[in-house]
KOLKOLFI-395811 format. One line per 8 residues: number of its first residue (from 1); for each residue x, y, z of C-alpha. Coordinates in nm, 3 decimals. Layout:
NUM> X Y Z  ...
//
This chain:
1> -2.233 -0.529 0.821  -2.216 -0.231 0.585  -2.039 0.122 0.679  -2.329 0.335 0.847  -2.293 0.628 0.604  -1.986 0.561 0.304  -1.946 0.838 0.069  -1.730 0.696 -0.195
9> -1.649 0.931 -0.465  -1.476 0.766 -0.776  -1.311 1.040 -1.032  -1.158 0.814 -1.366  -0.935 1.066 -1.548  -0.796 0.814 -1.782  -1.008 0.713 -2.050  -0.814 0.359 -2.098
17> -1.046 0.204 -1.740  -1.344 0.277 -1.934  -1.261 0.077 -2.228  -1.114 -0.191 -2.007  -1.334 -0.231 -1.742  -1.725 -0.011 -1.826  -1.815 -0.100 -1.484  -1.483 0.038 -1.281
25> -1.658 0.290 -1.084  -1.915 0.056 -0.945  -1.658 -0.252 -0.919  -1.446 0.045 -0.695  -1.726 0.120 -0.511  -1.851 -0.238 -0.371  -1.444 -0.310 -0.361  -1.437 0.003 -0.121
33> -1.745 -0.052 0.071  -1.637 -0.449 0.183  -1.311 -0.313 0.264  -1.477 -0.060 0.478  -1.741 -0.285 0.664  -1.450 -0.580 0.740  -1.213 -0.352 0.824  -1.342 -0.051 1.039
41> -1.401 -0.284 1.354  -1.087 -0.424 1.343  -0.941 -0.065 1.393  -1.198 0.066 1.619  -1.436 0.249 1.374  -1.816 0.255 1.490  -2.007 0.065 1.187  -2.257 0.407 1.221
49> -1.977 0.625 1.144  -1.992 0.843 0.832  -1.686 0.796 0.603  -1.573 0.967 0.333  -1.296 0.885 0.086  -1.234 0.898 -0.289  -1.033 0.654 -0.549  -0.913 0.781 -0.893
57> -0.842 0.584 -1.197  -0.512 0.738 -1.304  -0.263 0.607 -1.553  0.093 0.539 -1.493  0.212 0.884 -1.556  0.022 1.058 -1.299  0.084 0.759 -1.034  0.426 0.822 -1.117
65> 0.408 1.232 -1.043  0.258 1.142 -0.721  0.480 0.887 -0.599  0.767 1.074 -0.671  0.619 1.379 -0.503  0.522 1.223 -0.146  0.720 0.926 -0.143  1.031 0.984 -0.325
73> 1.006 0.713 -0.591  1.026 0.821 -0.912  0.829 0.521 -1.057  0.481 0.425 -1.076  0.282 0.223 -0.836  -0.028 -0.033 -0.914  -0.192 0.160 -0.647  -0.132 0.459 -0.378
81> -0.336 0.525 -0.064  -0.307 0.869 0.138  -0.451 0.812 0.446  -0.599 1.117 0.595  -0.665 0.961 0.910  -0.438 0.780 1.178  -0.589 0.474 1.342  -0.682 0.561 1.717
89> -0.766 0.932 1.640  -1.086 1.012 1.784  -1.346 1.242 1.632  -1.677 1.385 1.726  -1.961 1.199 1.607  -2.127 1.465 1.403  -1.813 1.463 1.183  -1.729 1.211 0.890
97> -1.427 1.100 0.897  -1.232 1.172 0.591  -1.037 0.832 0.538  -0.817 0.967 0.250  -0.763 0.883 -0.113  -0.650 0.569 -0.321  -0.487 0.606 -0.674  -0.463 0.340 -0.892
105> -0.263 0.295 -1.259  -0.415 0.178 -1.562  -0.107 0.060 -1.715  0.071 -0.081 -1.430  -0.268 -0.308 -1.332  -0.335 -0.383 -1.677  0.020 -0.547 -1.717  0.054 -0.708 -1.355
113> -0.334 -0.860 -1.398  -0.163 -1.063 -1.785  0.150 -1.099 -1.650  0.009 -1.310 -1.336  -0.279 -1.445 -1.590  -0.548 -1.277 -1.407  -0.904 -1.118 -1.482  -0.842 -0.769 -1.527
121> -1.133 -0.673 -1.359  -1.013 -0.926 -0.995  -0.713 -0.763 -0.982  -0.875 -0.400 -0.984  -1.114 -0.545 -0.716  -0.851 -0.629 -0.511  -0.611 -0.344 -0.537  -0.879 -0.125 -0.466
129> -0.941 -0.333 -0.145  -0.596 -0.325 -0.087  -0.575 0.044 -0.076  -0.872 0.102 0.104  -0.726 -0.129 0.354  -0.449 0.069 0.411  -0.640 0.380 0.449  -0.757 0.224 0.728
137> -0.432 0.156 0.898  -0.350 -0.156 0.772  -0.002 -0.258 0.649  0.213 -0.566 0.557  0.593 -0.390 0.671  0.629 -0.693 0.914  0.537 -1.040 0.856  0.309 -1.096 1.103
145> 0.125 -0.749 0.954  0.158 -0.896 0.613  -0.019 -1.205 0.684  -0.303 -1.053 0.861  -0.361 -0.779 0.539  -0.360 -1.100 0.322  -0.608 -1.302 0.511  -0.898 -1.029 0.527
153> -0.804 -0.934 0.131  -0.826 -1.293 0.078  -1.191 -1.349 0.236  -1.339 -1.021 0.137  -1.220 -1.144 -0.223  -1.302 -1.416 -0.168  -1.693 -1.277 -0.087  -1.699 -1.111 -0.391
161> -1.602 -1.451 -0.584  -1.233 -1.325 -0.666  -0.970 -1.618 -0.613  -0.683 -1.608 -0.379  -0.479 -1.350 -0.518  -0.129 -1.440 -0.296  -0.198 -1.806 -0.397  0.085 -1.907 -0.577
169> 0.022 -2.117 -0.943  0.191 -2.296 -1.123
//
């Protein structure tokens, strides 16, 4: 099952996800599209509904500048997602449904994808999912939430041929 209509916009201000990763934009866009089609039923979304949400490719800086401006941390973040949307909220069909925006930093994937000896490009994948996950009302505050988030990352990952990424190794 694939969202009915998906409008995924992907804006890559930072130069550096280019030269990392050529394909990005289309690795966001699949990343965002499985999220979407495993997770709208789960939270009541018709698989006919049009959606609309963007990602940008920031760098640490500007992750930084928005954390600290709507969450209060002055740090930056491997990825943000500002749901426009709260699950349950109905809409008229005619309407998209404007799901919100996901931010992700360069620097801060780039050095969580060596330090955990990762493909660069699988931990993108599944931050993005991650983020569009949460635009969709998922969360992992609780355990029980946690473990649920993990499991559909895992097997939409795992889909896309991207290993386990809460699997521990040693």
């Amino acid at each position: 099952m694939t969202p009915g209509i998906a409008t995924i916009e992907v804006i890559c201000p930072c130069a550096a996800w280019r030269r990392a990763c050529p394909e990005a934009k289309e690795l966001a866009r699949t990343g965002a599209a499985l999220a979407l089609a495993r997770g709208m039923p789960a939270v009541g979304i018709a698989s006919e509904k049009a959606i609309e949400l963007s990602i940008t490719l920031s760098d640490d800086d500007g992750a930084r500048r928005l954390n600290r401006r709507w969450r209060g941390v002055d740090r930056s973040t491997n990825v943000l997602a500002f749901p426009a949307w709260a699950p349950g909220a109905s809409l008229p069909a005619e309407i998209p449904l404007l799901l919100g925006d996901v931010v992700l930093a360069f620097e801060t994937v780039a050095r969580e994808a060596e330090e955990q000896g990762k493909q660069f490009a699988d931990h993108f994948f599944h931050l993005v999912v991650h983020g569009v996950l949460h635009l969709l009302g998922y969360d992992h505050h609780t355990e029980g939430d946690a473990v649920a988030m993990e499991a559909l990352e895992t097997s939409i990952l795992e889909n896309f041929g991207v290993a386990d990424p809460y699997r521990l190794t040693m």
